[in-house]
PyMOL commands that place a pseudoatom at each C-alpha (Angstrom):
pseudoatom trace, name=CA, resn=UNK, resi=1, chain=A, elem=C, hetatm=0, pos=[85.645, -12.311, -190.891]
pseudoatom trace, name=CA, resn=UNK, resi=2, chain=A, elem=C, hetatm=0, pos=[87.499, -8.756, -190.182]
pseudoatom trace, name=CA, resn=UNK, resi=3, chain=A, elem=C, hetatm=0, pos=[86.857, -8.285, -194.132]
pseudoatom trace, name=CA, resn=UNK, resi=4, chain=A, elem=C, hetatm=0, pos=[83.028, -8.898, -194.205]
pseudoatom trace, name=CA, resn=UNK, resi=5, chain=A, elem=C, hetatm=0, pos=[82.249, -6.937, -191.234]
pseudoatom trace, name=CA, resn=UNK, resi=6, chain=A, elem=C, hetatm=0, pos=[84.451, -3.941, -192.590]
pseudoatom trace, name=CA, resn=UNK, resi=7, chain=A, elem=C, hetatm=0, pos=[82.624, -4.297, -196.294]
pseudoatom trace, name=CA, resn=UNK, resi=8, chain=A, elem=C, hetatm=0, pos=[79.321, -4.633, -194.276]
pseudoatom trace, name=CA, resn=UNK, resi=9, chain=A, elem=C, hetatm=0, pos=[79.651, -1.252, -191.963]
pseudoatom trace, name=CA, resn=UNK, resi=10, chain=A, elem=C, hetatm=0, pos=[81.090, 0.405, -195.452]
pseudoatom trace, name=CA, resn=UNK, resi=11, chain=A, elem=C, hetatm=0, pos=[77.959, -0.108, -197.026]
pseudoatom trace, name=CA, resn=UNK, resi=12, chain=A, elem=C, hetatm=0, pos=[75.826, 0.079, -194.143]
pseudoatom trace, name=CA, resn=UNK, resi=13, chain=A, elem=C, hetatm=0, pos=[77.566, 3.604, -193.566]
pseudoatom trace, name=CA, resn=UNK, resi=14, chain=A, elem=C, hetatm=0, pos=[77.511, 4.535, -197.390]
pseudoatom trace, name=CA, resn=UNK, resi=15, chain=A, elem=C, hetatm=0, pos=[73.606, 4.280, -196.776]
pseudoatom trace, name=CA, resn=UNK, resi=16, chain=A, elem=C, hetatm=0, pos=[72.270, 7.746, -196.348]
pseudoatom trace, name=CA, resn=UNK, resi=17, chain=A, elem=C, hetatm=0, pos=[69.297, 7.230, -193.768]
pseudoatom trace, name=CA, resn=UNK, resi=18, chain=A, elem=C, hetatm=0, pos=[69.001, 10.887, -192.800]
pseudoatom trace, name=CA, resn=UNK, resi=19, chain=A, elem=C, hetatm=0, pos=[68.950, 11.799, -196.897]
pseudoatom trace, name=CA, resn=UNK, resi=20, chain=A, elem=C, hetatm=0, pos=[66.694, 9.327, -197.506]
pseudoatom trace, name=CA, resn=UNK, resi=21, chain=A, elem=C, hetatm=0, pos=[64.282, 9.331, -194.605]
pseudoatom trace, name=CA, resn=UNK, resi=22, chain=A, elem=C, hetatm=0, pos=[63.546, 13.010, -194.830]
pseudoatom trace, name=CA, resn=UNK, resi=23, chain=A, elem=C, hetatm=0, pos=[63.167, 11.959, -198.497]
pseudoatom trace, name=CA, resn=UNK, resi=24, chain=A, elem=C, hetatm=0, pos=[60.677, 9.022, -198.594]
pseudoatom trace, name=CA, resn=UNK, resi=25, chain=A, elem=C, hetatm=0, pos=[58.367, 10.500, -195.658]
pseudoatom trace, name=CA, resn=UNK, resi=26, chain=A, elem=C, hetatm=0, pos=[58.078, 14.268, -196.648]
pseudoatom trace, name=CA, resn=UNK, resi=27, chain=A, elem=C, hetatm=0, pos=[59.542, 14.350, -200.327]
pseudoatom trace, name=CA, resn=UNK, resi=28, chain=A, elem=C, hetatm=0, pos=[62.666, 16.767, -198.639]
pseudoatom trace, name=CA, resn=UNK, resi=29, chain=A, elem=C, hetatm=0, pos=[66.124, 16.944, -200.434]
pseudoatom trace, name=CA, resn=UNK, resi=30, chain=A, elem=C, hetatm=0, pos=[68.165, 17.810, -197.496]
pseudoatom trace, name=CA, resn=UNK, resi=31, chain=A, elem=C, hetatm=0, pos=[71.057, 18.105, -199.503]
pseudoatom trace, name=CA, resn=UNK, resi=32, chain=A, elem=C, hetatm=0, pos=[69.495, 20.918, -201.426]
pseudoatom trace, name=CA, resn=UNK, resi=33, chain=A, elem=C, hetatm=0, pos=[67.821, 23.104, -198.966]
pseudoatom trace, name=CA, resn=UNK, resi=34, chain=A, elem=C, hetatm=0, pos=[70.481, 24.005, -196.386]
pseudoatom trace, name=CA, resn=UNK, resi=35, chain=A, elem=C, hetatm=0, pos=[73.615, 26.150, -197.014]
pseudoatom trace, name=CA, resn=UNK, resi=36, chain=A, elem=C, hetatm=0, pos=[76.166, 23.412, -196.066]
pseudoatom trace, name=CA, resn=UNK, resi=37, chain=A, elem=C, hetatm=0, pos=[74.287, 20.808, -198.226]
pseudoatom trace, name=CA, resn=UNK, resi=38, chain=A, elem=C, hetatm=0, pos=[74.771, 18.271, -195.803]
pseudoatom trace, name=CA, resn=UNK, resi=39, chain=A, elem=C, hetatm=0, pos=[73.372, 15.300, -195.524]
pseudoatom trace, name=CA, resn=UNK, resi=40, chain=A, elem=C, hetatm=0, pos=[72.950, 14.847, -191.675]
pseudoatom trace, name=CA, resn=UNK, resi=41, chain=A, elem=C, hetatm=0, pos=[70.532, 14.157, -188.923]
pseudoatom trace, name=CA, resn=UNK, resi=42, chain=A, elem=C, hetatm=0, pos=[70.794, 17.753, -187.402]
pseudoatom trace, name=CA, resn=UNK, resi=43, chain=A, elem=C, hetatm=0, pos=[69.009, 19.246, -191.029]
pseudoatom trace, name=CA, resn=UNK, resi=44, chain=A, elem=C, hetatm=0, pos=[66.555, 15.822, -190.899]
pseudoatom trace, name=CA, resn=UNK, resi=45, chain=A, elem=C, hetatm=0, pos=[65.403, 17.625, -188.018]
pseudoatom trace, name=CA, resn=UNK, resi=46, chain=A, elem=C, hetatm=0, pos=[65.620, 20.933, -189.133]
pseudoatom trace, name=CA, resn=UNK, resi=47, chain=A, elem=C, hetatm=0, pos=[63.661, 20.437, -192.371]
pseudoatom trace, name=CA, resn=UNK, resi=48, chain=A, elem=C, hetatm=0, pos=[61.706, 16.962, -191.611]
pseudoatom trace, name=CA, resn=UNK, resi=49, chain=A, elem=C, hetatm=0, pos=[60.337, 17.627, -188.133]
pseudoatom trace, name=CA, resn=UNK, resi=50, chain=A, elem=C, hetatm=0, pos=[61.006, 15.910, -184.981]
pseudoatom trace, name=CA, resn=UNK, resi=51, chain=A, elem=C, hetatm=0, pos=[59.916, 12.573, -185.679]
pseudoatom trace, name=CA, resn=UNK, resi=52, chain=A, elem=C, hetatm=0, pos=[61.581, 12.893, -189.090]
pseudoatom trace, name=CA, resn=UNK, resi=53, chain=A, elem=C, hetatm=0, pos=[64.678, 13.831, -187.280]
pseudoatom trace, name=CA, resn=UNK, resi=54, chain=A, elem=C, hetatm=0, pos=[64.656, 10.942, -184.689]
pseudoatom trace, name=CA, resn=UNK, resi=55, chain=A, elem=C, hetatm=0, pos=[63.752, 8.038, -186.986]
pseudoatom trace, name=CA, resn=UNK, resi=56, chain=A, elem=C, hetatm=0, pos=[66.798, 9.826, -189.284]
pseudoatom trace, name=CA, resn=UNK, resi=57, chain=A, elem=C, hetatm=0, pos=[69.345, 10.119, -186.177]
pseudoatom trace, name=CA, resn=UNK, resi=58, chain=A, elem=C, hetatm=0, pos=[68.720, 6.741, -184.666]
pseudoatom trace, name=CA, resn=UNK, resi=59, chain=A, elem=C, hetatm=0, pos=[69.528, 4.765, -187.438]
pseudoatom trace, name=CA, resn=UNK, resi=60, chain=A, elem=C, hetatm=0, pos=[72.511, 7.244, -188.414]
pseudoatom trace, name=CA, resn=UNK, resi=61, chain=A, elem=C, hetatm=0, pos=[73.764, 5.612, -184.734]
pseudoatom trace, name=CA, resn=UNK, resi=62, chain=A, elem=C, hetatm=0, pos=[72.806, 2.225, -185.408]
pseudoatom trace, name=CA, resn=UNK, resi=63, chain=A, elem=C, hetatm=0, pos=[74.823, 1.860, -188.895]
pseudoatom trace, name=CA, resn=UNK, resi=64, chain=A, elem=C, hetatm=0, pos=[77.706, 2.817, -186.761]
pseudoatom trace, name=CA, resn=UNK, resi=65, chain=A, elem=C, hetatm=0, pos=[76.711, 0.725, -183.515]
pseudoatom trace, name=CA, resn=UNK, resi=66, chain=A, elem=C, hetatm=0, pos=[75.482, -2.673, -185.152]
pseudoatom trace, name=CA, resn=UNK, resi=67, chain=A, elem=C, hetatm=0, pos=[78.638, -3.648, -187.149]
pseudoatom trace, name=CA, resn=UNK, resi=68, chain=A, elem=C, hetatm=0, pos=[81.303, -2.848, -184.260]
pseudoatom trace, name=CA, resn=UNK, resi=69, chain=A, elem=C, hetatm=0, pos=[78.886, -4.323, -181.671]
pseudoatom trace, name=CA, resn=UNK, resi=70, chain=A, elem=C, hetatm=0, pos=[78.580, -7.463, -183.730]
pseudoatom trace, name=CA, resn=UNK, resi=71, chain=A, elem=C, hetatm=0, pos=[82.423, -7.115, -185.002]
pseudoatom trace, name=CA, resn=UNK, resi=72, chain=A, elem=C, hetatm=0, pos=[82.820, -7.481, -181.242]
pseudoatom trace, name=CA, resn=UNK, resi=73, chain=A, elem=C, hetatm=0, pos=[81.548, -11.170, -180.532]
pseudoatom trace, name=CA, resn=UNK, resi=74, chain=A, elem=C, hetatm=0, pos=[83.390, -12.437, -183.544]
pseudoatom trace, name=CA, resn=UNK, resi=75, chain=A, elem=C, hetatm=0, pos=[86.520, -10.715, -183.490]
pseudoatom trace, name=CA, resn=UNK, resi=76, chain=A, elem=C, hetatm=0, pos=[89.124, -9.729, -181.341]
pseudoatom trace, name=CA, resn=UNK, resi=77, chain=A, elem=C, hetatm=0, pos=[89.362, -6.294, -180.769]
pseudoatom trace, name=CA, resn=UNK, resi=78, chain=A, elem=C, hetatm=0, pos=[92.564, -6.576, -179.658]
pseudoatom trace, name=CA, resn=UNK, resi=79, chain=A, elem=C, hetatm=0, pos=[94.103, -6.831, -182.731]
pseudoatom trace, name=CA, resn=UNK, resi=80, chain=A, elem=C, hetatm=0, pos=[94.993, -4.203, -185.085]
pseudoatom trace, name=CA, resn=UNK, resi=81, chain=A, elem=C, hetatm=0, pos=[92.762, -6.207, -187.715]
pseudoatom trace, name=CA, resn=UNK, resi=82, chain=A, elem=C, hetatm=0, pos=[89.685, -4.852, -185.929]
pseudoatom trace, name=CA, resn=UNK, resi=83, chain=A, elem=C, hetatm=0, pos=[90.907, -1.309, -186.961]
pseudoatom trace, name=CA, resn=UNK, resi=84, chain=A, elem=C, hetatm=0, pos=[89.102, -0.810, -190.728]
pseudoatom trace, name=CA, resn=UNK, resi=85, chain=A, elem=C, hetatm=0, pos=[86.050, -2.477, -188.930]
pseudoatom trace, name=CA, resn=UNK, resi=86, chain=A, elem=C, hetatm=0, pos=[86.029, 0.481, -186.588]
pseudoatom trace, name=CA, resn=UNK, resi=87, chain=A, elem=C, hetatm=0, pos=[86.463, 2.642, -189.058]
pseudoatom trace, name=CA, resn=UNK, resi=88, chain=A, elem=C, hetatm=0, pos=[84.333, 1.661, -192.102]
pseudoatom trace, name=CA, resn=UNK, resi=89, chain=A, elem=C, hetatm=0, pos=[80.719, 3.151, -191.286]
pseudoatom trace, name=CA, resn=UNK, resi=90, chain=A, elem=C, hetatm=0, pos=[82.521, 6.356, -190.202]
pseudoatom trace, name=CA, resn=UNK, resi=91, chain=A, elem=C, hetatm=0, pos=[84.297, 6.170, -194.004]
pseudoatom trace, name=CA, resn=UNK, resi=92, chain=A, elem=C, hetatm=0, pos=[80.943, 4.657, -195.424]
pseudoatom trace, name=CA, resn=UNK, resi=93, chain=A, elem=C, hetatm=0, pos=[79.247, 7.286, -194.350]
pseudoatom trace, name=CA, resn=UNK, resi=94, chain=A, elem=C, hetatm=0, pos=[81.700, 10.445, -195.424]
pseudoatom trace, name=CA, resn=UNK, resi=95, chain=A, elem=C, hetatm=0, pos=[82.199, 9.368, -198.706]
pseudoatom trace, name=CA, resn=UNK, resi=96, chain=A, elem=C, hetatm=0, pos=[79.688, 6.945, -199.220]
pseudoatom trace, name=CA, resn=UNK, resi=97, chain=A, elem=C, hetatm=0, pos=[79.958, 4.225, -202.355]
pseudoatom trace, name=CA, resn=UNK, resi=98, chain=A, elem=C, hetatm=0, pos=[78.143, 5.496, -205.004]
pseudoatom trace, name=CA, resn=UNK, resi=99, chain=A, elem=C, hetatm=0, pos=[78.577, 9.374, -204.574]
pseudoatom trace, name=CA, resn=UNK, resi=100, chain=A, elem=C, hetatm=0, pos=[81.911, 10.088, -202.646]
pseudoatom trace, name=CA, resn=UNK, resi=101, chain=A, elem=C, hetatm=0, pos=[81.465, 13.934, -202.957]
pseudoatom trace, name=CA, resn=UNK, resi=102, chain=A, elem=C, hetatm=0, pos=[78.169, 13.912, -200.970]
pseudoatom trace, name=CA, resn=UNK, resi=103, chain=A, elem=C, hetatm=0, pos=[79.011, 11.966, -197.523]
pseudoatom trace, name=CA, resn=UNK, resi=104, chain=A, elem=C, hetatm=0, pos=[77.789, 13.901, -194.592]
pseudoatom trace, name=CA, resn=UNK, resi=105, chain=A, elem=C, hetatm=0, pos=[80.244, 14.890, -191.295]
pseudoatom trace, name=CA, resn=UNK, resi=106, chain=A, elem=C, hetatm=0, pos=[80.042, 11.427, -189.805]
pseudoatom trace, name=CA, resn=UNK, resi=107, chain=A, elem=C, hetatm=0, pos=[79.296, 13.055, -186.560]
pseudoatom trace, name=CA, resn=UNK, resi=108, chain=A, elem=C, hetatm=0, pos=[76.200, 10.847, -185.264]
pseudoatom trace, name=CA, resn=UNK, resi=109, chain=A, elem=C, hetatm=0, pos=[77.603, 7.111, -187.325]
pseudoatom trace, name=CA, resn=UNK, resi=110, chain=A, elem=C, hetatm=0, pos=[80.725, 8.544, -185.175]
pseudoatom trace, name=CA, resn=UNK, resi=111, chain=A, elem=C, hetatm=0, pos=[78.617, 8.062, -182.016]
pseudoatom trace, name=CA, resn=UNK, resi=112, chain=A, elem=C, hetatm=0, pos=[76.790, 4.731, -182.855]
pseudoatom trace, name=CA, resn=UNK, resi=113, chain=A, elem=C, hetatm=0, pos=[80.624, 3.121, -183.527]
pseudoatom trace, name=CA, resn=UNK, resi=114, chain=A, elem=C, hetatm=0, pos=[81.416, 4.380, -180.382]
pseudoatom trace, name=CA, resn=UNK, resi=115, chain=A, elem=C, hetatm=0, pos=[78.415, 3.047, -178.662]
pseudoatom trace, name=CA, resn=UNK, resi=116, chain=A, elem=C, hetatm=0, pos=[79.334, -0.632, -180.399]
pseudoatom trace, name=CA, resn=UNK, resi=117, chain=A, elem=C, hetatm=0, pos=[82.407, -0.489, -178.371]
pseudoatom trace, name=CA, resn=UNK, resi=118, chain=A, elem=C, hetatm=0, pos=[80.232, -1.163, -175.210]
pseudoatom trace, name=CA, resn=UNK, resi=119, chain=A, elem=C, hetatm=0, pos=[81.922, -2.299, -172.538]
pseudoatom trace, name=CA, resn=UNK, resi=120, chain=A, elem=C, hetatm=0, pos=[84.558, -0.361, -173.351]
pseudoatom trace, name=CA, resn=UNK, resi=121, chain=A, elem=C, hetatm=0, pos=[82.772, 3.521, -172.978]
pseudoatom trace, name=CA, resn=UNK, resi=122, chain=A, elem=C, hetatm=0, pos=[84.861, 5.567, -171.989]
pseudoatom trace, name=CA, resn=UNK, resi=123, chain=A, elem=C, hetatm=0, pos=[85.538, 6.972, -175.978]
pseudoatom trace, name=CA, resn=UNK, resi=124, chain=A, elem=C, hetatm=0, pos=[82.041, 7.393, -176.207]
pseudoatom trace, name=CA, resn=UNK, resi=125, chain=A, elem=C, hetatm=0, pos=[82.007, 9.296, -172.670]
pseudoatom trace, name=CA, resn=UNK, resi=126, chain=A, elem=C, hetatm=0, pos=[84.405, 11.568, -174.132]
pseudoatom trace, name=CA, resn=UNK, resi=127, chain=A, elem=C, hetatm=0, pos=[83.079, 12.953, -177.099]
pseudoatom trace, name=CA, resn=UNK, resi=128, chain=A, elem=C, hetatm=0, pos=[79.780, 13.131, -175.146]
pseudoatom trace, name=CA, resn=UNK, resi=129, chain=A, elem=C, hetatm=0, pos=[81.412, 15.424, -172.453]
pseudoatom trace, name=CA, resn=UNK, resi=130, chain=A, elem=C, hetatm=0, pos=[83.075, 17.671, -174.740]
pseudoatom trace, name=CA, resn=UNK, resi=131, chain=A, elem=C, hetatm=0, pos=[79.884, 18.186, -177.379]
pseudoatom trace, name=CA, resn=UNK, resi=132, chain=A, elem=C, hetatm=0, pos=[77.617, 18.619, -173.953]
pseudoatom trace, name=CA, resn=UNK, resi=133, chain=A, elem=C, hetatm=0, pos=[80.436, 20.879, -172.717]
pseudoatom trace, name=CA, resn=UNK, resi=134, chain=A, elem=C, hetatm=0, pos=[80.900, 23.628, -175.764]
pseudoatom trace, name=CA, resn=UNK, resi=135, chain=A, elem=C, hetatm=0, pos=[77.682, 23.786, -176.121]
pseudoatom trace, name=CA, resn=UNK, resi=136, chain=A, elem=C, hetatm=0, pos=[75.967, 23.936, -172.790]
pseudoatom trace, name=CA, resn=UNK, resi=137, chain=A, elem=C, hetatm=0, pos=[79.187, 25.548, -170.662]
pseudoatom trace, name=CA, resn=UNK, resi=138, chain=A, elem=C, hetatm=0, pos=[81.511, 27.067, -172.984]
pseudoatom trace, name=CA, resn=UNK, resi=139, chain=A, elem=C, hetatm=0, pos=[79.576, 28.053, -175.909]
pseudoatom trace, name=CA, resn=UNK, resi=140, chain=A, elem=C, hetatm=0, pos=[81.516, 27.135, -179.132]
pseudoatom trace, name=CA, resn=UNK, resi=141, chain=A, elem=C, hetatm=0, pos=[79.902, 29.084, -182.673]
pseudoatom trace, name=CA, resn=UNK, resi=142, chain=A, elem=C, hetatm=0, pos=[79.676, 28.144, -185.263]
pseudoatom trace, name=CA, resn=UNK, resi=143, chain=A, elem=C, hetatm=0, pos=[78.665, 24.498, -185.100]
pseudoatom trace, name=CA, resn=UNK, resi=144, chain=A, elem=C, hetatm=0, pos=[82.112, 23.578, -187.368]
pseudoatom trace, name=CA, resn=UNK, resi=145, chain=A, elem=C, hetatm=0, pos=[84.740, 25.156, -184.800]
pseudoatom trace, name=CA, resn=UNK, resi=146, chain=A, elem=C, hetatm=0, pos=[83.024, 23.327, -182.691]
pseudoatom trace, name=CA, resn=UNK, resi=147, chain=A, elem=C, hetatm=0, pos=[83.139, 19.634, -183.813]
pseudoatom trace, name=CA, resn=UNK, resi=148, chain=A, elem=C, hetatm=0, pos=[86.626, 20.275, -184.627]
pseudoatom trace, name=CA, resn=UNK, resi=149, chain=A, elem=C, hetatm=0, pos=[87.804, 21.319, -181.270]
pseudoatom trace, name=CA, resn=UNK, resi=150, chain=A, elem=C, hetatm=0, pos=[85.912, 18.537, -179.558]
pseudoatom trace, name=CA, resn=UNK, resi=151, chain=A, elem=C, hetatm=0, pos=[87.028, 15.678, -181.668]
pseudoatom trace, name=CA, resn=UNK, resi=152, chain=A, elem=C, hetatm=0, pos=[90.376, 17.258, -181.088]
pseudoatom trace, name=CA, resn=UNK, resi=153, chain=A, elem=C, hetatm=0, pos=[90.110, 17.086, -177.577]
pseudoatom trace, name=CA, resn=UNK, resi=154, chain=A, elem=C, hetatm=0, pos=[88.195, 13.392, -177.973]
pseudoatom trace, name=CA, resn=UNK, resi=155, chain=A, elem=C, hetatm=0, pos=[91.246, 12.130, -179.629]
pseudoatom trace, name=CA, resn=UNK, resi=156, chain=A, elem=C, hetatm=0, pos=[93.755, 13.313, -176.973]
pseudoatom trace, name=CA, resn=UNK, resi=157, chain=A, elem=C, hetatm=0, pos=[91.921, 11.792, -173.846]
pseudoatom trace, name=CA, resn=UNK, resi=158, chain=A, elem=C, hetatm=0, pos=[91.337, 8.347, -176.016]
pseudoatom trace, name=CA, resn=UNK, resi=159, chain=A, elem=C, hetatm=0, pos=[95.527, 8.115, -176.479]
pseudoatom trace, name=CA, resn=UNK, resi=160, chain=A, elem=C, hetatm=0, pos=[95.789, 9.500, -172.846]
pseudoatom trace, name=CA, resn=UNK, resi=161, chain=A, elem=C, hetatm=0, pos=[93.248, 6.588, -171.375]
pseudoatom trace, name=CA, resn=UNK, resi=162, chain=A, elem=C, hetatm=0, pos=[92.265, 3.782, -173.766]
pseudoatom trace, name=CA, resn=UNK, resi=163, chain=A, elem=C, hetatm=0, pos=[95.528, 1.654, -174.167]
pseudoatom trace, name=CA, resn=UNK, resi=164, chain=A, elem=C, hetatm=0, pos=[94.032, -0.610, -177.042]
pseudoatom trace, name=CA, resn=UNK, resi=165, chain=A, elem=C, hetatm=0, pos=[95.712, -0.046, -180.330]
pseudoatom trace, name=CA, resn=UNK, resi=166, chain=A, elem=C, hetatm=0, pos=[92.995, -0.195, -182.348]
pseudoatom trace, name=CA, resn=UNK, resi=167, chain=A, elem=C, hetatm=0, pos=[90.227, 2.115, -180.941]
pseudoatom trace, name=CA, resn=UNK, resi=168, chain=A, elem=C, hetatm=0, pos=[93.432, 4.533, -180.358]
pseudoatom trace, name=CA, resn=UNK, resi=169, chain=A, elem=C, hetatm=0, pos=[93.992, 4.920, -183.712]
pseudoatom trace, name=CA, resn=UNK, resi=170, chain=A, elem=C, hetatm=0, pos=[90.407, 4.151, -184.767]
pseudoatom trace, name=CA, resn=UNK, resi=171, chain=A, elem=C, hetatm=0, pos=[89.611, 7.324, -183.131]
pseudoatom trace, name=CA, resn=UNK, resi=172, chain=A, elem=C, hetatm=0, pos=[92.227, 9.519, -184.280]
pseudoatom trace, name=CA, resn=UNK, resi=173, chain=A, elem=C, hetatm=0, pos=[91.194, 8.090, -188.299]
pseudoatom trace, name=CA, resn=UNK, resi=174, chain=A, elem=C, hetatm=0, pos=[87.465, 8.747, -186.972]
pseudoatom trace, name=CA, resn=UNK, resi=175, chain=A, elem=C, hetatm=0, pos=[88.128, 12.165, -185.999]
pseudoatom trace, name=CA, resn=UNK, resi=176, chain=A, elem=C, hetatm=0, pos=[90.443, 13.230, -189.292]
pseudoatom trace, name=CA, resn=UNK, resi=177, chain=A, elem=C, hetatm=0, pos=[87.441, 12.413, -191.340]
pseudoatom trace, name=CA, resn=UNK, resi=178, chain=A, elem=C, hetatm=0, pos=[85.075, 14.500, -189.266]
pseudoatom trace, name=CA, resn=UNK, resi=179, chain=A, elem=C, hetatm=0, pos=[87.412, 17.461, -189.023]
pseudoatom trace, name=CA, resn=UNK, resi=180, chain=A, elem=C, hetatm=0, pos=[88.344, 17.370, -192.508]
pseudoatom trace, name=CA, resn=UNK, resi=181, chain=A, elem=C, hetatm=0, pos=[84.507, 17.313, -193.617]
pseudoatom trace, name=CA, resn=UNK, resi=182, chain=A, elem=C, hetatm=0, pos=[83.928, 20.108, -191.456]
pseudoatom trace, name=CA, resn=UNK, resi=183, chain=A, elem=C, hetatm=0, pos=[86.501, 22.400, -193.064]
pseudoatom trace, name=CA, resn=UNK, resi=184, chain=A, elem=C, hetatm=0, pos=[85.665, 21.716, -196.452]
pseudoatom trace, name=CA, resn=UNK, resi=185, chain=A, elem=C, hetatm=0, pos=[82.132, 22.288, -195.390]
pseudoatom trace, name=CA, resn=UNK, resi=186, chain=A, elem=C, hetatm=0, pos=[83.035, 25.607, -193.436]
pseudoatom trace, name=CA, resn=UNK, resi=187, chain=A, elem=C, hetatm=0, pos=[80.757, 28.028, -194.694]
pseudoatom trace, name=CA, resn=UNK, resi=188, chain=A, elem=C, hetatm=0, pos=[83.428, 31.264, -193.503]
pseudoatom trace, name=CA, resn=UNK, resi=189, chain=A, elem=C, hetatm=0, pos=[81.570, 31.788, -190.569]
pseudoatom trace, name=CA, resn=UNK, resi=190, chain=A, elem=C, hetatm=0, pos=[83.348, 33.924, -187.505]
pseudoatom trace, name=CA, resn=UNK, resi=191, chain=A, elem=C, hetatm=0, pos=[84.688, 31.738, -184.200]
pseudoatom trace, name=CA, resn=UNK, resi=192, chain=A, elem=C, hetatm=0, pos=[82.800, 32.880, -181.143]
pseudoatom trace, name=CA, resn=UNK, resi=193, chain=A, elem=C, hetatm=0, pos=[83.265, 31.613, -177.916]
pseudoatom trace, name=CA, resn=UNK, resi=194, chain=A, elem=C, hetatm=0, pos=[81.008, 32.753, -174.754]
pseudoatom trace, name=CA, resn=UNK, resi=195, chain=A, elem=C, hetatm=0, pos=[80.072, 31.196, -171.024]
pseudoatom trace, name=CA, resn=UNK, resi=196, chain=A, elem=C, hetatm=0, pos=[76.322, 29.534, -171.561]
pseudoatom trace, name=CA, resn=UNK, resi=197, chain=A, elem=C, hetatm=0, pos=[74.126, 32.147, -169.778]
pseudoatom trace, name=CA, resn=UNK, resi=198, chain=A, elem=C, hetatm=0, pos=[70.454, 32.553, -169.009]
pseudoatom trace, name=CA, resn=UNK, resi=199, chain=A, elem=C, hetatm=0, pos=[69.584, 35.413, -171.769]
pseudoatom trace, name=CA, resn=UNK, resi=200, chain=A, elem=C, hetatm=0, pos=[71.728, 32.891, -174.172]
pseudoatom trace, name=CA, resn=UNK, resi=201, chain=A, elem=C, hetatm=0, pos=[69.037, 30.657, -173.380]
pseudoatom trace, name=CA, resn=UNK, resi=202, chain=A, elem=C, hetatm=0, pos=[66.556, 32.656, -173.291]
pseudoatom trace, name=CA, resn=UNK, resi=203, chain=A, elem=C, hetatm=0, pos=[67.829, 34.186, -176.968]
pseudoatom trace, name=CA, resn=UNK, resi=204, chain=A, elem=C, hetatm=0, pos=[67.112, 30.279, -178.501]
pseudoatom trace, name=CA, resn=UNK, resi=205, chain=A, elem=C, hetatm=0, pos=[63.922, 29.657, -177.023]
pseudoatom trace, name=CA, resn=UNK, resi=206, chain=A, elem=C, hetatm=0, pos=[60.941, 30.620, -179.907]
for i in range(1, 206): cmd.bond("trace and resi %d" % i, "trace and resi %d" % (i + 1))
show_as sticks, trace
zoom trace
């Protein structure tokens, strides 16, 4: 059982929804257009549209969530077993089956796994805090420096609080594949950091 629910979230996470949604609906290579090639649901939204975007983002999430979620009333997450299943749609997803050099980040299949740990939230509540915090608080540019520092910081509260083997290290494997696909995606950009004022949001408003 630990075996087909870790094949199952591989291939569910090796399936490209935000590549192919922006795809099928407006005829968009999103792997083409932007700079970092990547893809994600942040350029399904840049270059699909909104709805494009959301259709693209939620089921980015729900590769992640389903599998664990499921994984959850059949297995025991307990055991150290349950670790690939954690990790596989994050893996899937990164270097997906039938083109490993053209995974995305893994940021948003990062989220839905996370989310499929429900009851257990607090790793979810984590990442959330620190992507909400560099980017709302303490401003964090470019997007890369900042994924890697919050994942960082993700990874230290999960050890700190979460005393479960498996979503400890799940994690920290989780967050080595996103900051290692940011960094061979960095694009040489400078690191800025700056408090989150007003005229900042006034400078991203059209």
């Amino acid at each position: 059982m630990y075996l087909l629910f870790t094949i199952a979230g591989f291939c569910l996470g090796s399936t490209m929804f935000a590549y192919w949604i922006p795809k099928v609906l407006k005829n968009i290579d999103i792997r083409e257009i932007p700079e970092d090639h990547n893809p994600g649901a942040a350029n399904a939204f840049t270059y699909g549209g909104f709805w494009v975007g959301l259709l693209a983002l939620s089921m980015e999430l729900l590769k992640g969530l389903l599998p664990v979620a499921l994984g959850q009333r059949f297995l025991d997450i307990n055991s150290m077993l349950f670790l690939p299943v954690l990790l596989a749609p994050v893996v899937g997803h990164a270097f997906p089956f039938f083109h490993p050099q053209k995974g995305g980040k893994a940021i948003a299949v990062s989220f839905g796994v996370l989310l499929g740990l429900f009851p257990e939230i607090r790793p979810f509540a984590y990442l959330a805090f620190f992507y909400l915090f560099f980017s709302l608080v303490i401003v964090v540019r470019p997007h890369s420096f900042r994924s890697v520092i919050t994942f960082g910081l993700f990874s230290l509260l999960v050890l700190i609080n979460v005393k479960i083997p498996a979503i400890q290290i799940g994690c920290l494997g989780m967050s080595g594949i996103v900051i290692f696909k940011h960094i061979i995606k960095y694009q040489g950009e400078a690191l800025s950091i700056h408090l989150f004022t007003n005229k900042a949001l006034h400078d991203r408003l059209p």
